[in-house]
C-alpha positions as CSV (number, residue, x, y, z in Angstrom):
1,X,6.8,46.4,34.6
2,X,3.9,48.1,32.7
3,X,0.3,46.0,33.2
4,X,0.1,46.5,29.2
5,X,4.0,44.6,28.9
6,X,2.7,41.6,31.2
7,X,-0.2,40.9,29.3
8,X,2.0,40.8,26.1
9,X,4.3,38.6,27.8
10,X,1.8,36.0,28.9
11,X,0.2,35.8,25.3
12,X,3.4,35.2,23.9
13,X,4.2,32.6,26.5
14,X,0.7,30.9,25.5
15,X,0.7,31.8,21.4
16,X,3.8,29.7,21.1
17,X,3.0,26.4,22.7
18,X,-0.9,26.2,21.0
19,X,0.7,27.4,17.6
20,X,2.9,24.2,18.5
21,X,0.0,22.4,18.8
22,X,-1.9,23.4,16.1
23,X,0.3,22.4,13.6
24,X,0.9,18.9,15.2
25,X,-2.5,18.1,15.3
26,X,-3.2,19.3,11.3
27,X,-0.2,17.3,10.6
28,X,-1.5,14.1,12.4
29,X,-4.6,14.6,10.7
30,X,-3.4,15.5,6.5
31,X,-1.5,12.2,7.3
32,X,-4.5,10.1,8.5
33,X,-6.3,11.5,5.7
34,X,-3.6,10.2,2.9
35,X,-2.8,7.3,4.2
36,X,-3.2,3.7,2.5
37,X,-5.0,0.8,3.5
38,X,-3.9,-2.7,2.8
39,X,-5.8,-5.5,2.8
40,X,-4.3,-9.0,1.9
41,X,-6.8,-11.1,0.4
42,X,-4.8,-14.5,-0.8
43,X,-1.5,-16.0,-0.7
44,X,-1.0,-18.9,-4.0
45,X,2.0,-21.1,-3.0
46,X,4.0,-22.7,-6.4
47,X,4.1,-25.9,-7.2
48,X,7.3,-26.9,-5.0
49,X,5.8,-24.7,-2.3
50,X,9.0,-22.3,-2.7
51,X,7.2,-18.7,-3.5
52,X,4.2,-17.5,-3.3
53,X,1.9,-15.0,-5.3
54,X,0.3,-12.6,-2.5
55,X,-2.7,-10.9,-3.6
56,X,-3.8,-7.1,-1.8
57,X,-6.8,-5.0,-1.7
58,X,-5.0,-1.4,-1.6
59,X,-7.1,1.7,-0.8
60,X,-6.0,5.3,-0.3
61,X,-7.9,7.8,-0.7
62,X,-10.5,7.7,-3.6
63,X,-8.0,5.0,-4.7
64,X,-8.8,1.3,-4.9
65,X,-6.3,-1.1,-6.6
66,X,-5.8,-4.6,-6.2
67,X,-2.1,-5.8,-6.4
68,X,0.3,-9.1,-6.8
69,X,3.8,-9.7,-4.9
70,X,6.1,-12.8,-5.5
71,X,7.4,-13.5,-1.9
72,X,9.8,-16.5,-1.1
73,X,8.4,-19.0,1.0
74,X,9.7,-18.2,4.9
75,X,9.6,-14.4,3.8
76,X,7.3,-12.2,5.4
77,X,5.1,-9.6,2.8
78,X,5.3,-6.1,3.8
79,X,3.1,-3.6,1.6
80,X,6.2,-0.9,2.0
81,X,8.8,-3.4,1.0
82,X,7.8,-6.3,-1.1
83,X,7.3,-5.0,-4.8
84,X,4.5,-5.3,-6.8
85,X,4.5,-7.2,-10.3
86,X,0.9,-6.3,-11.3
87,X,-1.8,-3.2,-10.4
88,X,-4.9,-2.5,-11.6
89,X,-7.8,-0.4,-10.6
90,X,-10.6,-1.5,-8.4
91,X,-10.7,-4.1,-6.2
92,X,-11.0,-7.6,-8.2
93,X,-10.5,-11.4,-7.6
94,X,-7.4,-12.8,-8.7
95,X,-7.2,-16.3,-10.8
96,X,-3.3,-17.6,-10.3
97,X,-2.4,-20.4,-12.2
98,X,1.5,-21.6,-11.3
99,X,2.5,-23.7,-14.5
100,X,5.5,-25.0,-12.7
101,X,8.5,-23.1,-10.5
102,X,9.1,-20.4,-12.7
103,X,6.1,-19.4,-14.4
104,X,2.8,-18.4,-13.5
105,X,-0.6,-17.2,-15.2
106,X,-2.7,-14.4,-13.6
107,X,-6.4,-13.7,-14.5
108,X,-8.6,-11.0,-12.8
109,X,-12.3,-11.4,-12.5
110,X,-14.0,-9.0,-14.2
111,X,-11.7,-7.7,-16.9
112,X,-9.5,-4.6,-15.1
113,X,-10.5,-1.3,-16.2
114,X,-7.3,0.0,-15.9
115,X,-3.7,-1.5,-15.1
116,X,-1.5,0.9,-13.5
117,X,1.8,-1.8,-13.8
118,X,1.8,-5.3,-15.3
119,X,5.6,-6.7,-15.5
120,X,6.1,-9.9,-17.2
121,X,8.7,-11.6,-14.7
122,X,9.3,-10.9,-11.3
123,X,12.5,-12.0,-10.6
124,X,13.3,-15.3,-12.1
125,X,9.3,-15.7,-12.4
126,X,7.9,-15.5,-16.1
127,X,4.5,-14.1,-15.8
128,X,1.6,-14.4,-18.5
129,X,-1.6,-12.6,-17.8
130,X,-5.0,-14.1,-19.1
C-alpha cells in the first residue's frame, strides 16, 4: 500500500468521527441558545382551596412573557404540560382575585403592552380580566 493511500485512509478514519462531533456540539449549543426559561413566581389557591391560579415569568430568547395556569389542587404545574389561560408581554405582577370556585378576576400591574392569549374560562373557570 502506497504512502499517499495511507495517509488518505487515516484522514478519513479521523474526518468522520470530528465531523461527528462537530455537529453534536452545534446542536447542543443552537438548543441552549433557544431554549426557555421558566420562572414561577406565585401560586393563588380558590376559595375552597380546590385549584389554583399559577403565575410564571417565561423568558426565551429576546422573549419575556409572564403567564397564568389553572392547576387542580394535588396536581403538579409543569411549563410543557399545564396550559396557559393568559400571556402577555414582559414580565409583570399579577393581581388574582377568586370570586368564589368558579370564577376568578386577574389584573396585571402595569397595564400589559401586549397579550399574546387571554381565554375567558379555563375549564369550568370563568375568567374576567381587570
Amino acid at each position: 500500500m502506497s504512502r499517499r493511500r495511507r495517509i488518505a485512509i487515516v484522514v478519513a478514519a479521523l474526518a468522520i468521527p470530528m465531523g461527528f462531533l462537530g455537529v453534536v456540539l452545534v446542536d447542543s449549543l443552537m438548543h441552549q441558545f433557544g431554549a426557555c426559561r421558566v420562572v414561577r413566581q406565585r401560586a393563588f389557591a380558590s376559595p375552597g382551596g380546590g385549584q389554583l391560579v399559577v403565575v410564571v415569568w417565561k423568558t426565551c430568547g429576546a422573549t419575556d412573557s409572564t403567564q397564568a395556569s389553572l392547576v387542580a389542587r394535588g396536581r403538579t404545574f409543569s411549563p410543557e404540560d399545564t396550559p396557559t389561560f393568559v400571556s402577555v408581554a414582559g414580565h409583570l405582577d399579577v393581581v388574582v382575585a377568586w370570586s368564589s370556585e368558579r370564577s376568578v378576576r386577574i389584573g396585571f400591574i402595569p397595564e400589559p403592552g401586549e397579550v399574546y392569549k387571554r381565554d375567558q374560562r379555563a375549564g369550568d373557570v370563568a375568567i374576567n380580566y381587570e
